[in-house]
C-alpha positions as CSV (number, residue, x, y, z in Angstrom):
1,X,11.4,-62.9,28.0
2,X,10.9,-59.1,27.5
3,X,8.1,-56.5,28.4
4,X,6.5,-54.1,26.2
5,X,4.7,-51.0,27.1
6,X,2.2,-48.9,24.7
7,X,3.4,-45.4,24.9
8,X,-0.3,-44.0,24.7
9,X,-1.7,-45.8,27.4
10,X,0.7,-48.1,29.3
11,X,-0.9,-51.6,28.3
12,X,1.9,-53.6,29.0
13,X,2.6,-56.7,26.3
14,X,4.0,-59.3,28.9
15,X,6.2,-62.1,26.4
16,X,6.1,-64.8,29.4
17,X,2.3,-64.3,30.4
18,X,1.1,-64.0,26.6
19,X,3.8,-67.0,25.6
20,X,4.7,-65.3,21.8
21,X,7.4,-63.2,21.1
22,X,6.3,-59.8,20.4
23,X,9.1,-59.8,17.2
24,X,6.5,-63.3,16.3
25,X,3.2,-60.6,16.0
26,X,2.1,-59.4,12.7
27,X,2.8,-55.9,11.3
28,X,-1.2,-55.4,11.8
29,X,-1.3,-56.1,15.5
30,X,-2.5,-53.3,17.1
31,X,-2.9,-52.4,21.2
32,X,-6.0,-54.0,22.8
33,X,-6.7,-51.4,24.9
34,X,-6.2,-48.3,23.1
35,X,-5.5,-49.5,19.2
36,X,-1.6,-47.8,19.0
37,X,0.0,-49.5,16.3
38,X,2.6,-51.8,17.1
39,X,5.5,-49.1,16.3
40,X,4.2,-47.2,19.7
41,X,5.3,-49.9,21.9
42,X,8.7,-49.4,23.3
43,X,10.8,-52.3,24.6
44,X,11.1,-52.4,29.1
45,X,13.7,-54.9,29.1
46,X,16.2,-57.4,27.6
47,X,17.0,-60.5,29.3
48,X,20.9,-61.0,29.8
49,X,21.2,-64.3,28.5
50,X,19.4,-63.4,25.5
51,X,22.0,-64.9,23.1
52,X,20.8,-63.4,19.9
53,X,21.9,-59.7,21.4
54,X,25.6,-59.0,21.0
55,X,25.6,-55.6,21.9
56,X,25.6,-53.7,24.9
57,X,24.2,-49.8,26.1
58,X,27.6,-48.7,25.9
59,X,28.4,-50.0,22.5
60,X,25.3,-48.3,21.5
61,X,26.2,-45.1,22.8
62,X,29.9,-44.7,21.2
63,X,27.7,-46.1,18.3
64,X,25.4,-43.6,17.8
65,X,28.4,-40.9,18.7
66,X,29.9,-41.9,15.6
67,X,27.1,-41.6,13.5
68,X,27.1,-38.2,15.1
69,X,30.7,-37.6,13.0
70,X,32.5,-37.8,16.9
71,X,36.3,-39.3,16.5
72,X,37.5,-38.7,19.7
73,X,36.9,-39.3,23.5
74,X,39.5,-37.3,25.8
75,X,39.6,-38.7,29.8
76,X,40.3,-41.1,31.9
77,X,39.0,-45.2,32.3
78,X,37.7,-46.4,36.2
79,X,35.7,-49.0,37.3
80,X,32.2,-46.7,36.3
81,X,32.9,-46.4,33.0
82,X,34.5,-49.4,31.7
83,X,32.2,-50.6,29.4
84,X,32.7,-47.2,27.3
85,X,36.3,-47.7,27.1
86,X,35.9,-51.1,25.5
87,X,32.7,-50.0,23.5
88,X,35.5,-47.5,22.2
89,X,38.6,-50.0,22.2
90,X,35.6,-52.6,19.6
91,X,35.0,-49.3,17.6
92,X,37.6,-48.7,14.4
93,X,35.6,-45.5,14.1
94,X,36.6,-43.3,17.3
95,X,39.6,-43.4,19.5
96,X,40.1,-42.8,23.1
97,X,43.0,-40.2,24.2
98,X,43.9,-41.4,27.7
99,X,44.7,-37.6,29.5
100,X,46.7,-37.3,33.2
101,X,43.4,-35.4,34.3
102,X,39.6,-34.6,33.6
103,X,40.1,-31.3,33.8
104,X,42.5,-31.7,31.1
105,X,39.8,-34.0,29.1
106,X,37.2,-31.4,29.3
107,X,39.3,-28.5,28.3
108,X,40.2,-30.6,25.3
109,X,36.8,-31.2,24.7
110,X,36.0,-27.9,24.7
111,X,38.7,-26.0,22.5
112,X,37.9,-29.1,20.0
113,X,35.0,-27.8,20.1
114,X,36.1,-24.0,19.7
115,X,38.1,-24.5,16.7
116,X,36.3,-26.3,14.9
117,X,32.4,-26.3,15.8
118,X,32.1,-30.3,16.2
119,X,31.0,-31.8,19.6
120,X,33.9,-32.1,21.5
121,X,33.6,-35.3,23.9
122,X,35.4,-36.2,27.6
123,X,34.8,-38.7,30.0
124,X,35.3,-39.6,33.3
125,X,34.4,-42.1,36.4
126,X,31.8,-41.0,39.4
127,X,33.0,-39.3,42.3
128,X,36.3,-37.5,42.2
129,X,36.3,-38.1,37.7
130,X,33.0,-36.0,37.3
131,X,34.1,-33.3,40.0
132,X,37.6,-32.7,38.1
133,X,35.7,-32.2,34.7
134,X,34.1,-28.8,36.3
135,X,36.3,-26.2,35.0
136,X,37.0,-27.4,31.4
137,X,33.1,-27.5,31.3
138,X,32.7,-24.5,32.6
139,X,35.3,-22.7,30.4
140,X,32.9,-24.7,27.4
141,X,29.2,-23.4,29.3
142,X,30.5,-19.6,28.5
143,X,32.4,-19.4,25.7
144,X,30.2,-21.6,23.9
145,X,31.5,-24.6,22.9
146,X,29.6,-28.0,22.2
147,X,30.7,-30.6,24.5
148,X,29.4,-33.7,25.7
149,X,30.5,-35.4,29.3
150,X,30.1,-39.1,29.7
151,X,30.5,-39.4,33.1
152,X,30.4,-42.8,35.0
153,X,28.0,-43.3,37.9
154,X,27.8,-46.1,40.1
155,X,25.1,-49.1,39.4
156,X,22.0,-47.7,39.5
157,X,20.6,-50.3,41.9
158,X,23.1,-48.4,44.4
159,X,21.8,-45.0,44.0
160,X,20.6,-43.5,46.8
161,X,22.6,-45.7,49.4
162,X,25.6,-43.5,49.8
163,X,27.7,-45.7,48.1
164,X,31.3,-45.6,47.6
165,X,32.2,-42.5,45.3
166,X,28.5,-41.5,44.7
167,X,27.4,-38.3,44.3
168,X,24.5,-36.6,42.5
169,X,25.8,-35.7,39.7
170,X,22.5,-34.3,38.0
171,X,22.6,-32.0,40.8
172,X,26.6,-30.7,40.2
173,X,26.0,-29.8,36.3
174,X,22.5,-28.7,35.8
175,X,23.3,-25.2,37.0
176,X,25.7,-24.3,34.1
177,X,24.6,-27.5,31.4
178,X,22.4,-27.1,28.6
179,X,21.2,-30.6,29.2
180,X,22.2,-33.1,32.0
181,X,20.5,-36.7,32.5
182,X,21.0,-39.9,33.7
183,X,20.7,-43.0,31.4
184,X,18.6,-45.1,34.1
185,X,17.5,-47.7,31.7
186,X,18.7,-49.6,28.7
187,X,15.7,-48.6,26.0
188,X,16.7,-44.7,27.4
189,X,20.0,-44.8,26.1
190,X,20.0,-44.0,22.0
191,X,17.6,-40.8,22.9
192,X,19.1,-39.3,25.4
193,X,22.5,-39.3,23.7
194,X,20.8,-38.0,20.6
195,X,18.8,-35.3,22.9
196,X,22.3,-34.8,24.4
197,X,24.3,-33.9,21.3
198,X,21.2,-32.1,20.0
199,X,21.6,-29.5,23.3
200,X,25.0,-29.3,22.8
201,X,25.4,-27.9,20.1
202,X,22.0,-26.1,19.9
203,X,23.6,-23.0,22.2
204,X,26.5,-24.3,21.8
205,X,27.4,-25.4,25.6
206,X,27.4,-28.3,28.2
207,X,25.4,-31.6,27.7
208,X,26.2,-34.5,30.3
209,X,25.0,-38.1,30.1
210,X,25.7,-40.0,33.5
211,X,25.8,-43.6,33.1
212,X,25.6,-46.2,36.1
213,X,28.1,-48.8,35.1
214,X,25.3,-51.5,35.2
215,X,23.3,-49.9,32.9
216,X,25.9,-49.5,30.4
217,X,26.5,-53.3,30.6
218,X,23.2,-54.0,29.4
219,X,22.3,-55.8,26.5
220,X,20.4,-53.3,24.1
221,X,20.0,-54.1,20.1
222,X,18.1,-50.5,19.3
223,X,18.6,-49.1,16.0
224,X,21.0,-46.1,16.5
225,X,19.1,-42.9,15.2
226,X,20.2,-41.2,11.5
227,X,21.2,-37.7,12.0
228,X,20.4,-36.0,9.0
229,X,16.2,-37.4,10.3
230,X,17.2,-35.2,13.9
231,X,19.7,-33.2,13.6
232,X,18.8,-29.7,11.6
233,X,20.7,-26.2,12.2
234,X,18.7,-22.8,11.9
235,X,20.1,-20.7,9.9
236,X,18.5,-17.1,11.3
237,X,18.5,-14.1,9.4
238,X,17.0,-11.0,10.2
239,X,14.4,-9.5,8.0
240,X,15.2,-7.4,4.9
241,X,13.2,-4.8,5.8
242,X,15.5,-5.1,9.3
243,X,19.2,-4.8,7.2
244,X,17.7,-2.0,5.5
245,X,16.9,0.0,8.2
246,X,20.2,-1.0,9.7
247,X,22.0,-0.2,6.1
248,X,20.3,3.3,6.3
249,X,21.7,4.3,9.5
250,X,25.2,3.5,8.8
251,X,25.0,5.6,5.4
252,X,23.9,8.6,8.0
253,X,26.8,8.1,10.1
254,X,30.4,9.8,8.8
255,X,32.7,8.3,11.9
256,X,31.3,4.6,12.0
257,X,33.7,1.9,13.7
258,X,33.1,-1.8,13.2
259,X,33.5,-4.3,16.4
260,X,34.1,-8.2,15.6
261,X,33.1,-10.8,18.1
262,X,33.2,-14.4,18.0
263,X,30.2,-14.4,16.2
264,X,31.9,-12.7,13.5
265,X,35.1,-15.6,13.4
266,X,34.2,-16.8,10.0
267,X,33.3,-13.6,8.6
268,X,36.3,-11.9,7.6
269,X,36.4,-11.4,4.0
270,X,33.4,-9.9,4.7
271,X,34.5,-7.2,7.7
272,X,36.9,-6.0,5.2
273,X,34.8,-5.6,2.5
274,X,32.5,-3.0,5.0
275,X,35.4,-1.8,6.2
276,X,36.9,-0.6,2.8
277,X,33.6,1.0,1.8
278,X,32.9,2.5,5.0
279,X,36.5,3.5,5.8
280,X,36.1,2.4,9.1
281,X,38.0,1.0,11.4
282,X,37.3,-3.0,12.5
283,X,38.0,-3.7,16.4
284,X,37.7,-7.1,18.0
285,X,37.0,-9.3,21.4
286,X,40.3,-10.9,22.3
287,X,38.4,-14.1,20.7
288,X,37.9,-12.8,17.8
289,X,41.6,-11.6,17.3
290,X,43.2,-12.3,14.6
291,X,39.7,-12.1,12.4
292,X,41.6,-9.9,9.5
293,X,45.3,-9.2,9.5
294,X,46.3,-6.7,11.9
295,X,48.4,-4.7,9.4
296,X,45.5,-3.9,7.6
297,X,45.0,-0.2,7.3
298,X,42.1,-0.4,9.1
299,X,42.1,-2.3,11.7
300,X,43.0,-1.2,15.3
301,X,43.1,-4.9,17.2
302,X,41.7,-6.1,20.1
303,X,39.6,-3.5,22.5
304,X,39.6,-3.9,25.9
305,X,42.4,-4.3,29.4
306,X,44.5,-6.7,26.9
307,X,43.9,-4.3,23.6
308,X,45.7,-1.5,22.4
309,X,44.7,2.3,23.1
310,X,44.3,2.8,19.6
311,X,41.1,0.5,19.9
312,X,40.2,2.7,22.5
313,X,40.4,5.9,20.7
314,X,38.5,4.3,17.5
315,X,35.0,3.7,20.1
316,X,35.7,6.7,21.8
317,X,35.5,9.1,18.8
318,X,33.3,7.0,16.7
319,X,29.1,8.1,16.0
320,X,28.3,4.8,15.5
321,X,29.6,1.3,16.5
322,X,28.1,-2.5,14.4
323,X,28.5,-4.7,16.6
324,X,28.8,-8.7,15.2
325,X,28.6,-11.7,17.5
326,X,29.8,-10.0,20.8
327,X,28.1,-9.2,24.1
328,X,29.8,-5.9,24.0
329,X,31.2,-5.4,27.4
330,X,33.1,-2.3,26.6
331,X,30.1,0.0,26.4
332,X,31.8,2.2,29.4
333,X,34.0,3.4,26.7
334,X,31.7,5.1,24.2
335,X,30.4,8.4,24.5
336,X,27.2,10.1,24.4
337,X,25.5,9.9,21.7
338,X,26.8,7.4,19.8
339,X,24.6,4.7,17.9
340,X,24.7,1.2,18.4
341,X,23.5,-1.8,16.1
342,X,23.9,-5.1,17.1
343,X,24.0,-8.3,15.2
344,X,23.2,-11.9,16.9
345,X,22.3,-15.3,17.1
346,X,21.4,-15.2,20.8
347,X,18.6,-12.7,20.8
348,X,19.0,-12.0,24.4
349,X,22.6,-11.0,23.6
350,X,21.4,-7.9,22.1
351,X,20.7,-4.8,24.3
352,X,21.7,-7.0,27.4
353,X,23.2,-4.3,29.4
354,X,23.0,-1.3,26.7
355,X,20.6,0.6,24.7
356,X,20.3,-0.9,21.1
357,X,19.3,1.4,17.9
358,X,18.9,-1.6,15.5
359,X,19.3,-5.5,16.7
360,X,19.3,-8.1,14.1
361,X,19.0,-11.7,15.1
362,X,21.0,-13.9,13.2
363,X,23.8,-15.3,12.3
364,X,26.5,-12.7,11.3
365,X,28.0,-13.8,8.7
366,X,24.3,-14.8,6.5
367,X,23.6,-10.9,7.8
368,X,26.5,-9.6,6.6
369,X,26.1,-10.8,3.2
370,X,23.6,-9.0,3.0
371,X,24.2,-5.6,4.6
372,X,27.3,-5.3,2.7
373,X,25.8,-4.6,-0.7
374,X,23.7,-1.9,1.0
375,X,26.4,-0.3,1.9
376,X,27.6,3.1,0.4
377,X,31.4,3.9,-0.4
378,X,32.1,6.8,1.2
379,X,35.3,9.1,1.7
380,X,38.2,8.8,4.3
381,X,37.4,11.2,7.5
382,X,40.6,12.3,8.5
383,X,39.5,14.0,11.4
384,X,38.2,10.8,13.0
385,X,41.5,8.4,11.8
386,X,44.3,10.9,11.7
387,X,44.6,10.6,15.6
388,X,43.7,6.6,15.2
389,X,46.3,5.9,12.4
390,X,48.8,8.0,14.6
391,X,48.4,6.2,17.7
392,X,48.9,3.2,15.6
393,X,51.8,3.8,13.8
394,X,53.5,5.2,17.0
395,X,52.6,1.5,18.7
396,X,54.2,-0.4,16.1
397,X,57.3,1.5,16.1
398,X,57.8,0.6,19.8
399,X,57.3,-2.7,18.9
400,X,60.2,-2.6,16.7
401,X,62.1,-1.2,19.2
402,X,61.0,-3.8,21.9
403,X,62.2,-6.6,19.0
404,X,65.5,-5.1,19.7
405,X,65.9,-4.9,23.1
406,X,68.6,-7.7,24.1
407,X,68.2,-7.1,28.2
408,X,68.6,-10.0,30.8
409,X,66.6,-11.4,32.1
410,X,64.6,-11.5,29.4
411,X,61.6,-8.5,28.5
412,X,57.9,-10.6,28.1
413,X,57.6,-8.2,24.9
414,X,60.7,-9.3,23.2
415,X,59.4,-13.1,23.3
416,X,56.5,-12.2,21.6
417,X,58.0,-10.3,19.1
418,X,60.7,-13.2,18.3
419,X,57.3,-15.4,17.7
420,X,56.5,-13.1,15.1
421,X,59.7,-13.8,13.4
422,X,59.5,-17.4,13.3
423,X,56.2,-18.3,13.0
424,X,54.2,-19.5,10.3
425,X,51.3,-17.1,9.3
426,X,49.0,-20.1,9.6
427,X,50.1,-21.1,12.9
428,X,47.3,-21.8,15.4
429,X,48.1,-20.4,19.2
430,X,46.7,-20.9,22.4
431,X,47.0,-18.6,25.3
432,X,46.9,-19.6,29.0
433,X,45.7,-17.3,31.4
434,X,48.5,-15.1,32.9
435,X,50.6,-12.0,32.7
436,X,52.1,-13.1,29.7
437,X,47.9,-13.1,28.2
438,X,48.1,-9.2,28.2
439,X,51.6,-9.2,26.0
440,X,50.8,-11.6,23.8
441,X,46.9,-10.2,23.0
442,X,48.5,-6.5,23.0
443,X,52.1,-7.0,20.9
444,X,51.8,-9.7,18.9
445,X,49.7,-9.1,15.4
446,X,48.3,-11.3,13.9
447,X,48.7,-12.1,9.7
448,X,46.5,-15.1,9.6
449,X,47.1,-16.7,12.9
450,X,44.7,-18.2,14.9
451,X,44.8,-17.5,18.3
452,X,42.6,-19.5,21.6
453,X,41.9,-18.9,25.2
454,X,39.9,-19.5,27.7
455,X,38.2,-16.3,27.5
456,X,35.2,-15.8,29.7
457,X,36.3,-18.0,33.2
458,X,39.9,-17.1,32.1
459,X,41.3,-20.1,33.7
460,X,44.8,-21.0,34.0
461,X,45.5,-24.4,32.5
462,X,44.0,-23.9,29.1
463,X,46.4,-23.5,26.6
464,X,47.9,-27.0,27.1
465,X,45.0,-29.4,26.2
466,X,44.2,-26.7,24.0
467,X,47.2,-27.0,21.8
468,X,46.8,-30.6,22.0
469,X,42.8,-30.4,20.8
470,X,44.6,-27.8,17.7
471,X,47.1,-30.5,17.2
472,X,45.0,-33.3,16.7
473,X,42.6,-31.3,14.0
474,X,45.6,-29.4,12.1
475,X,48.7,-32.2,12.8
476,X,50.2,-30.1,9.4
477,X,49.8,-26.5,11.5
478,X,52.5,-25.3,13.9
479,X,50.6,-25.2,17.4
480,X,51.9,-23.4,19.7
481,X,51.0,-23.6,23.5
482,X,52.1,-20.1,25.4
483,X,51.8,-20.3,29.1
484,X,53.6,-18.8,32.5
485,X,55.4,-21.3,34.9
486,X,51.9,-20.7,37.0
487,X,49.7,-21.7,34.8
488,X,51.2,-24.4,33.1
489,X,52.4,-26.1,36.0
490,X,48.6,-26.8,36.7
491,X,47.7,-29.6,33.7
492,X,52.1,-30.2,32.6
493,X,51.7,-34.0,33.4
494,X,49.7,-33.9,30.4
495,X,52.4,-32.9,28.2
496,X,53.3,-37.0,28.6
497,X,49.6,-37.0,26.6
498,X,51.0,-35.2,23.7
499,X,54.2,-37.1,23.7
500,X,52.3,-40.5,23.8
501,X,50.5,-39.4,21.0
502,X,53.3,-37.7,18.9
503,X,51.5,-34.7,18.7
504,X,54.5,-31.8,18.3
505,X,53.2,-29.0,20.0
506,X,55.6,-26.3,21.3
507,X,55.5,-24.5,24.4
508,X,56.5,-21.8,25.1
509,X,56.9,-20.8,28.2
510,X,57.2,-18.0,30.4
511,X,59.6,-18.6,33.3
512,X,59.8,-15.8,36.0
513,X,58.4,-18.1,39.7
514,X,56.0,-15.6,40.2
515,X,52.0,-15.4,39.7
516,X,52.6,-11.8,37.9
517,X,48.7,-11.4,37.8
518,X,47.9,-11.3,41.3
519,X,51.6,-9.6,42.6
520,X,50.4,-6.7,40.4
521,X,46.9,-6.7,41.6
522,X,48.4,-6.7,44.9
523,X,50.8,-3.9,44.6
524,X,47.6,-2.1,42.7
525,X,45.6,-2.5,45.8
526,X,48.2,-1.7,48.2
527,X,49.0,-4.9,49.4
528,X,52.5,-6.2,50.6
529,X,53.8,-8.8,48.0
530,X,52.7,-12.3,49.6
531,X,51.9,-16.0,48.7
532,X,52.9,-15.5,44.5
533,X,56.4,-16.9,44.7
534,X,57.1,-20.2,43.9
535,X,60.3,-22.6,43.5
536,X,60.3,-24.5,40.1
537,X,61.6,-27.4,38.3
538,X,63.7,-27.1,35.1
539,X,61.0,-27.4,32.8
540,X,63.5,-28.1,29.5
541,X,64.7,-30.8,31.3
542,X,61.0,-32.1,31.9
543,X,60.0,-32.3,28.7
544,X,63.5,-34.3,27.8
545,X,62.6,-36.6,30.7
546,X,59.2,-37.5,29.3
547,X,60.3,-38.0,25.7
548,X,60.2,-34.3,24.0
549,X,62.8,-31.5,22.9
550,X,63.6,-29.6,25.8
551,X,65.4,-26.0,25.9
552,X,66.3,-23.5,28.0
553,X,67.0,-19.7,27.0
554,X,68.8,-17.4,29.1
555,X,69.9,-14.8,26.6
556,X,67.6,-13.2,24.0
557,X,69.6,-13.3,21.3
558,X,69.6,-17.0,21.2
559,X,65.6,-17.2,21.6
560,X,65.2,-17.2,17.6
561,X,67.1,-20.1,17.1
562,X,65.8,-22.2,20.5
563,X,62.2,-21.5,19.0
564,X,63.3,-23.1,15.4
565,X,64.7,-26.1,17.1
566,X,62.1,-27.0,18.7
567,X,59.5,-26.0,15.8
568,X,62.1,-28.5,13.7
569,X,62.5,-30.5,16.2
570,X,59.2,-33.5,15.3
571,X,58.4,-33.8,19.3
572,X,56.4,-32.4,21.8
573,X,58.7,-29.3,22.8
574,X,59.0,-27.0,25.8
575,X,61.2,-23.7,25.2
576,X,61.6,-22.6,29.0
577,X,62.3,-18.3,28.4
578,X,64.0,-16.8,31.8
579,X,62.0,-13.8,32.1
580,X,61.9,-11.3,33.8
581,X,59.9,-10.8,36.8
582,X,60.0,-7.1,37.2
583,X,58.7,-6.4,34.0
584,X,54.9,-6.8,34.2
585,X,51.8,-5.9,31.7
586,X,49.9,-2.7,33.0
587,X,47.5,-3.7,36.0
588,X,43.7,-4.9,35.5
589,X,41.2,-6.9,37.4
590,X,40.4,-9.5,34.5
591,X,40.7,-10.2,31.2
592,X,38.3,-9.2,28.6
């Protein structure tokens, strides 16, 4: 028999003591002690061998996940979270993508989440499972992607004894999660996973359910919750009276530059249309590369250590700088003087660390629309872009120059520059964390590509379960993982993942046995060259070992045709480039 509870005043409705079911009392009942309606009563317990009650917590869960519009789980099964896998494996709706690690699972999670806005979803087991999903997790918490963690936990009659693989796991998220509870009781279970997703994607960030393995055993029969009755997004925009003012100033200003953040991702028709009125040029975050086409007239790329100077000289000789959906961290390279307004969602985004002239809270693109109109045309200032649109012109000749250069081992820049002759201009790329990161972000321009990194914890390991999340959204899209021996040696078990699950990703990769990054940080900081060296593996003959196209290129001039085979190829590929490790990206401290 099952216990009730009023949720005004805690009379408890006791099935054996009053000997009716509560499901047998009319409509009219009402509490004895305090009058609540029946509806406020909320159900304490379900007895096991109940045989009318078929489903379980767990089923429930992955349930109400799918009325959520989730399709996908990314992790590993373990004794703590067994009943998710096989509420999944009883669920035509959603599928479970077995990784080789959490870590992997989470950063899938979270560039599903980057690329296309949905929750992205991982779990894992207690103990050693939850501890490994930290840095995908992380890498979500600040570049603000929605994820959700289902991590196992031990049976919650066990917490608190120091049982085998406990730990507090509450404890290990809260610092960098949006939301993080643990599902202690049957009747807790829809809400929290709706109060979960809801936090999620609120920020976006981190929400993490764990779930005690006995809990999600449970027999539980609640209704799963609608989404359209609790999930509603806020659509801010500032006030007209606010884009006015805002409008106004930039019509004062005669050297006004434009900076893009990710904010500002699906805004691009939008940045060009200011852009062509104001003359000005449009600058990005390395996030938001890729925005508009980089041939445009106007636009200078990415600003910042993996930028181009040109980007530089734009802020530096500019009088006023509109900022979209960006932090702004490059405020050390305006000059006096200069006027800054700033357009966000996060209202404590704007002004964070510099003084604002106009903030408008709101979302960027809604904003946008309506600053645009308000805009007047005005005429080129070719005393403000000569020296831009020279510095620019100059750059891409020595690209074309650097697409010629045929010298072994191979030059970083000349791999980048034979992706941009065989590459789709739809392809979707995703950048690990390395030397080759300030190559790519600086030489290669983008004409409709979509490129993804792990921008703000700039974490090796990325770009592999990155291209795999790309893949699995855009299986029509060449994806293209690019990655340094280093870095993808972290997560490359999981390239068995993407051949189990015929996703045909290509990687390329950067072979050169050295962590570049930190040998030039070292010789920057007068250091002798130590502890970056590394022996390697043949990594073309990995990825023909675990079922994909493998090839390995010595000699540049047959890098164009390696790349098409394996773009042709219908498997998971790795294109292992002999590079060379003298030949390094100009020194920094960390990426942008």
């Amino acid at each position: 028999m099952v216990r009730f509870r009023c949720s005004v005043c805690n009379y408890v409705y006791d099935e054996d003591k009053e000997g009716k079911k509560y499901a047998n009392l009319p409509d009219s009942w009402t509490c004895p002690v305090c009058g609540a309606p029946k509806s406020a009563f909320i159900e304490e317990g379900v007895s096991k061998d109940d045989e009318n009650i078929s489903t379980n917590v767990a089923g429930k869960i992955i349930e109400q996940l799918v009325a959520f519009g989730v399709k996908h789980v990314f992790g590993i099964p373990g004794d703590s979270n067994l009943p998710l896998v096989n509420a999944i494996r009883e669920n035509k709706d959603i599928d479970f993508i077995l990784t080789r690690h959490e870590e992997t699972a989470a950063f899938i999670a979270s560039a599903y989440g980057k690329i296309t806005g949905k929750l992205g979803v991982c779990m894992s087991i207690a103990g050693p499972g939850a501890t490994n999903l930290i840095t995908g997790l992380m890498d979500s918490a600040t570049d603000r992607s929605p994820v959700l963690a289902l991590v196992g936990q031990i049976p919650e009659v066990y917490l608190g004894s120091e049982a085998f693989q406990e730990i507090d796991q509450i404890t290990l998220f809260r610092p960098f999660a949006e939301y993080a509870e643990t599902i202690a009781r049957s009747n807790q279970a829809i809400k929290l996973t709706m109060m979960a997703v809801k936090y999620a994607l609120k920020k976006p960030g981190v929400a993490v359910l764990s779930c005690p393995t006995d809990v999600l055993a449970d027999k539980l029969a609640d209704e799963i919750i609608q989404p359209d009755k609790r999930l509603f997004k806020s659509e801010v925009v500032a006030t007209d009276q606010d884009i006015q003012k805002a409008a106004d100033l930039i019509n004062k200003c005669s050297r006004p530059v434009v900076f893009a953040g990710w904010g500002a991702r699906h805004s691009g028709d939008l940045l060009m249309k200011l852009s062509e009125k104001l003359k000005a040029p449009i600058a990005t975050t390395s996030r938001a590369k890729g925005v508009i086409h980089e041939t445009y007239k106007y636009a200078v790329g990415v600003l910042g250590s993996i930028g181009t100077k040109y980007s530089a000289k734009a802020i530096r000789d500019c009088d006023l700088i509109l900022i979209i959906g960006s932090g702004f961290r490059q405020a050390n390279l305006v000059s006096a003087g200069v006027k800054f307004i700033q357009i966000d969602s996060d209202p404590t985004r704007i002004g964070k660390t510099f003084d604002v002239d106009i903030g408008l809270v709101g979302d960027g693109k809604l904003i946008l629309q309506k600053l645009v109109p308000l805009i007047n045309e005005q005429e080129e200032n070719n005393d403000f872009l000569s020296g831009v649109f020279k510095m620019k012109q100059a750059y891409f000749t020595e690209l074309e120059e650097e697409a010629k250069d045929l010298s072994i081992p191979i030059n970083p820049g000349y791999v980048i520059q034979s992706l941009r002759r065989n590459l789709d201009k739809d392809a979707i790329i995703c950048v690990d964390v390395g030397d080759h990161t300030y190559w790519t972000y600086k030489k290669f321009i983008c004409e409709g590509h979509k490129m993804y990194l792990n921008a703000n914890m700039a974490s090796m390991g990325f770009a592999l379960p990155a291209s795999i999340a790309a893949k699995i959204n855009y299986p029509e899209k060449q994806v293209l993982c690019l990655a340094s021996d280093g870095g993808f040696a972290m997560l490359m078990a999981d390239f068995t993942t993407a051949v189990r699950e015929n996703l045909n990703i290509v990687v390329v990769l950067f072979h050169d046995c050295v962590l570049k990054n930190i040998k030039k940080e070292l010789i920057r900081d007068g250091y002798p060259i130590f502890g970056v060296n590394f022996p390697n593996p043949n990594f073309a003959e990995f990825a023909k070992s675990s079922g994909g196209f493998g090839i390995r290129v010595e000699i540049p001039d047959k890098l164009d045709g390696a790349l098409q085979e394996a773009l042709n190829s219908g498997k998971p590929s790795i294109v292992e480039v002999m590079t060379d490790p003298d030949k390094m990206a100009a020194s920094t401290k960390k990426i942008d």
